[in-house]
N, C-alpha and C positions, 0 to 999 in steps of 0.2 A: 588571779595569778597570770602571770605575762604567757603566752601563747609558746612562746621559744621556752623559755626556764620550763615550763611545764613537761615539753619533749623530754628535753636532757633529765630529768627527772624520773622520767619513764624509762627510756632508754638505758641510765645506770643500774635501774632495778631490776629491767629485765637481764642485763648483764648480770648482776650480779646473782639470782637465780639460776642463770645457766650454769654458772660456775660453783654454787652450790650442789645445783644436780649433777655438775661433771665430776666432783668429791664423793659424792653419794656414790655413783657408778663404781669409779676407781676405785672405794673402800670395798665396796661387795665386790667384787673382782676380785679382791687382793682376801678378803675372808674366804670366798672358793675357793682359792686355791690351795689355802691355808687346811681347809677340811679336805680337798682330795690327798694333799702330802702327809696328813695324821698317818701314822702305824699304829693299830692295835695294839695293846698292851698284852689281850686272851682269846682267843681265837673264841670261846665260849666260856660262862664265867659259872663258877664253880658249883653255886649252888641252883641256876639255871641245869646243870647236869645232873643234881638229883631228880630231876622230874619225876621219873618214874618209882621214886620211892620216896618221894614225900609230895609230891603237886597234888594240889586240891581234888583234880578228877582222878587221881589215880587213887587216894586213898578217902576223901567225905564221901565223893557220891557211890564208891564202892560199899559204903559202909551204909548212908542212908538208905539203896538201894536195897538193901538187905535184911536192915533192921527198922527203919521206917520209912516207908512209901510217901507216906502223909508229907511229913518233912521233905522227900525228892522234889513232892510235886510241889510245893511252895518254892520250893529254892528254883527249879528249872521252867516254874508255872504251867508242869504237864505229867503225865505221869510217866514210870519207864516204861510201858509196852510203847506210849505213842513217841516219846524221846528213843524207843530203840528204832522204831519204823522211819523216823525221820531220819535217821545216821544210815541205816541201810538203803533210803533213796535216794540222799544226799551222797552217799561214797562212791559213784562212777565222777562226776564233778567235781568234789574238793581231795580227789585222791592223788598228790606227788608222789613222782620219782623219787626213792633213795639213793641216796650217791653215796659216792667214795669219800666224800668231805663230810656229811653228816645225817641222821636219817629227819623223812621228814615226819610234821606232826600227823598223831592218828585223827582220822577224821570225826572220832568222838568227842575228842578234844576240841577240834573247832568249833562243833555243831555249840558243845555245850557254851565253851566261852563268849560264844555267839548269845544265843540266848541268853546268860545270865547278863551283859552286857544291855541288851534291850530290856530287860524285865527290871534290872537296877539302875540303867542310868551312869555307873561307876564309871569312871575315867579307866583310861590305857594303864597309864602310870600307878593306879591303886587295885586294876589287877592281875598284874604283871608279878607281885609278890607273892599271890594265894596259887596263882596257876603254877608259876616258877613259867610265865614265857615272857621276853621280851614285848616289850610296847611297842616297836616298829612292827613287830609278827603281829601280832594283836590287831594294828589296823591295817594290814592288808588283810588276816585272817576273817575279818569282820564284812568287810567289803565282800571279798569271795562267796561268803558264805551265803550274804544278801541277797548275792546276784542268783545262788543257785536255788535256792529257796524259790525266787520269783520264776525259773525258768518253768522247776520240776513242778510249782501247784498251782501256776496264776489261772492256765485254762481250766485244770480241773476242779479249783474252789471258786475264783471270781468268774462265773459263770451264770448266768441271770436265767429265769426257763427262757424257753421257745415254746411252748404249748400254753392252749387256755389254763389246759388244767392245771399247770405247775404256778402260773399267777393266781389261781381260785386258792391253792392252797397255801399258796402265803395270804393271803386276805384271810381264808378261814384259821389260821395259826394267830393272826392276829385279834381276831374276833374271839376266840378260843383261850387264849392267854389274856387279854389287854379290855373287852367288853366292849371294842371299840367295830361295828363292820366297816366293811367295803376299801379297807386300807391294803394299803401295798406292800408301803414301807415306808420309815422315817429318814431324813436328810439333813443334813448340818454340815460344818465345817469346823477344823481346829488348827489353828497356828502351831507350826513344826516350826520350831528353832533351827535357826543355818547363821553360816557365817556368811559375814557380805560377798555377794558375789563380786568380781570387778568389772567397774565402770558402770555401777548399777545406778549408783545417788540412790536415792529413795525410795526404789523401783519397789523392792522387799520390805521396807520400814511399814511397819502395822502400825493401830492404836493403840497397840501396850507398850510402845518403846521398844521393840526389838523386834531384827530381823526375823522374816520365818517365809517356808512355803505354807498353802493353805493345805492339809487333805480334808479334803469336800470327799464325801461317802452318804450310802444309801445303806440301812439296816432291814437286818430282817428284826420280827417280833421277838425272838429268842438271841440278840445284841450280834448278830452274826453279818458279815461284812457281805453286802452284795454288789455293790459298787463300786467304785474310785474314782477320784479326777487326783492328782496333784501337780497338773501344769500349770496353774496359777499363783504368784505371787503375794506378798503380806500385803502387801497395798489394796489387793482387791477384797471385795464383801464376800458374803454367803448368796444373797442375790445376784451380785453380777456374776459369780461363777455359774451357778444355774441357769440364767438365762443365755449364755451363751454355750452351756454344754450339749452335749449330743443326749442327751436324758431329757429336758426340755423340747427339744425338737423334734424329737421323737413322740412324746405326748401331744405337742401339738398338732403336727401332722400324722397321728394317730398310725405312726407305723413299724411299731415295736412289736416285735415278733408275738403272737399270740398274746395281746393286752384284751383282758376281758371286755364285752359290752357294757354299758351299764345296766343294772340290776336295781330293783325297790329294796329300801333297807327292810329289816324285819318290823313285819306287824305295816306294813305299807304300802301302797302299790304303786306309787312315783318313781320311773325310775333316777337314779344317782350313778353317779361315774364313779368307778376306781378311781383313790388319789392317795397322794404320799401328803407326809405331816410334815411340817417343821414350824418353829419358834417364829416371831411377828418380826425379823430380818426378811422374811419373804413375804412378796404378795402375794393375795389372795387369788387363786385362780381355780377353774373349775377343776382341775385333775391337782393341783395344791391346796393345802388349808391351813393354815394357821391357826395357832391358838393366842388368845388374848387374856389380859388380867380383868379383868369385872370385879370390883370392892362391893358393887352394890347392885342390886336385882334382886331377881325372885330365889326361892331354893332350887327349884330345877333348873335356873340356867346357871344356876352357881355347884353345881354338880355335876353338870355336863361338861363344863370348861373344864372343871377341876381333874377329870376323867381325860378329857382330849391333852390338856396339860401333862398327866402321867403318860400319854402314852408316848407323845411326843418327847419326853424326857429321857424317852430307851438310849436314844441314840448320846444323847448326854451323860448319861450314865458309861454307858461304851465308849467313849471318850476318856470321860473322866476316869475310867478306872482301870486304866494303863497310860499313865498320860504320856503324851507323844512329844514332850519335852522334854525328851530323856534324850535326843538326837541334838540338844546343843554344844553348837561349836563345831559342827560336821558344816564341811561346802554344803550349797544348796542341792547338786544333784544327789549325792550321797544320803541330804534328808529326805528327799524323794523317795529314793530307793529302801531306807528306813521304814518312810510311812506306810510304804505298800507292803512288808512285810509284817508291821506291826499288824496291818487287815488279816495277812494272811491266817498268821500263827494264831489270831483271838476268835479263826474258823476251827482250827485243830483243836482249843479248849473245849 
């Protein structure tokens, strides 16, 4: 193609994209304005005002509450003493002003919507009908509630020991539950669903086809959260999070507050190092271990895998069994903030 013709061919299309996007601007201009000049038709709509005599918290969980527990705790994933202790810590934080225009929500009411929100996954919009509260309340309600949740228990439950003896006793819980010694704890990671951030490209795009952040976590032997990271991205692995976390470098440079020495396992006099478990995504190192598949060998090493295998699985099992894709279609901070409570509240079970 001629050198010249090829410009002008360039040049019209860029032209003509601008002018594209100068339509694009002008139309979203002219729809704002469109939405700030709306007048309300109801100042609040009618059957949003029954709340209080017919919304879901005001009359199921009063009733489950009363006449079956069992039932509360499946529906809230907790029981009511630890759902009432949660609202009572929560209520200096999620507690509004009433005003002259309308009162606000009790802080029961968000804890709970909060929770059954995380525990089912349900959209704003499917339940906004059972509660009687609008879907805009709903996700700011959700957010608040997130945020106060992380202030009021992050120190006091994501807290790892500082003494020997508090890491002796996660190892011996471990050995004690799982047949496995000298373990720590278990590590993995699971794709939290987000919506793309902007101007990300690919940044977030994982191996499964969709956006997510990673939470990377460390368990105890009883599926209980002792760690987090979720500043890393869908695009990154289980190892590269690790290797560049403060967990890792701290193991290496051996200077994690009271990590035990090593010790001979039992029936042994060699000694062996404390290490955490995780799946064959990680390397092999002395304070990590991995488990592998072996189809063929002898019975005891086929017993032995089989055992480091279950143990290793806790943390997959904890994973799995409140999945953490219940936060899609949330920006990526907001899954953040999600995942770190999803740690929290599976301390409080």
């Amino acid at each position: 193609m001629n050198p010249q013709r090829r410009d002008v061919l360039v040049f019209l299309l860029q032209n003509q994209n601008d002018q594209q996007l100068h339509v694009h601007e002008m139309l979203a201009r002219r729809r704002r304005r469109r939405r700030r000049r709306q007048v309300r038709n109801v100042w609040v709509r009618n059957w949003i005002s029954r709340r209080p005599l017919l919304g879901l918290c005001d009359q199921l969980m009063v009733e489950l509450r009363n006449e079956d527990t069992r039932s509360f705790q499946n529906f809230m994933r907790m029981p009511p003493a630890m759902f009432d202790e949660i609202v009572q810590r929560l209520t200096p934080r999620i507690t509004k002003e009433t005003t002259n225009w309308r009162a606000s929500l009790d802080p029961g009411l968000k804890v709970a919507l909060t929770l059954r929100h995380l525990a089912s996954g349900a959209k704003y919009r499917d339940m906004q009908y059972a509660l009687r509260v609008p879907h805009n309340t709903i996700s700011i309600v959700v957010r608040e509630v997130c945020k106060a949740i992380i202030e009021e228990y992050v120190d006091e439950q994501l807290s790892p020991p500082t003494t020997q003896a508090g890491w002796l006793q996660l190892a011996n819980d471990w050995y004690q539950r799982w047949n496995f010694p000298n373990v720590i704890g278990a590590i993995d990671g699971k794709n939290v669903a987000c919506k793309t951030p902007p101007d990300s490209g690919s940044e977030y795009y994982n191996y499964k086809n969709f956006f997510s952040v990673i939470l990377f976590a460390m368990v105890t032997s009883d599926y209980k959260f002792l760690w987090v990271d979720v500043s890393d991205n869908g695009f990154s692995s289980d190892a590269h999070i690790y290797n560049n976390s403060e967990l890792r470098e701290g193991q290496e440079r051996n200077n994690i507050m009271g990590w035990p020495q090593p010790e001979p396992l039992p029936h042994d006099t060699q000694d062996v190092p404390y290490f955490l478990v995780g799946d064959d995504a990680f390397s092999l190192r002395p304070r990590l271990h991995q488990f592998i598949y072996a189809r063929n060998g002898r019975a005891r090493c086929r017993a032995f895998l089989a055992q480091f295998r279950r143990e290793s699985c806790a943390i997959h099992t904890q994973f799995i069994s409140d999945s953490a894709q219940i936060i899609r279609g949330f920006p990526w901070t907001f899954a953040c903030l999600c995942a770190v409570v999803r740690g929290l509240l599976v301390i409080f079970a």
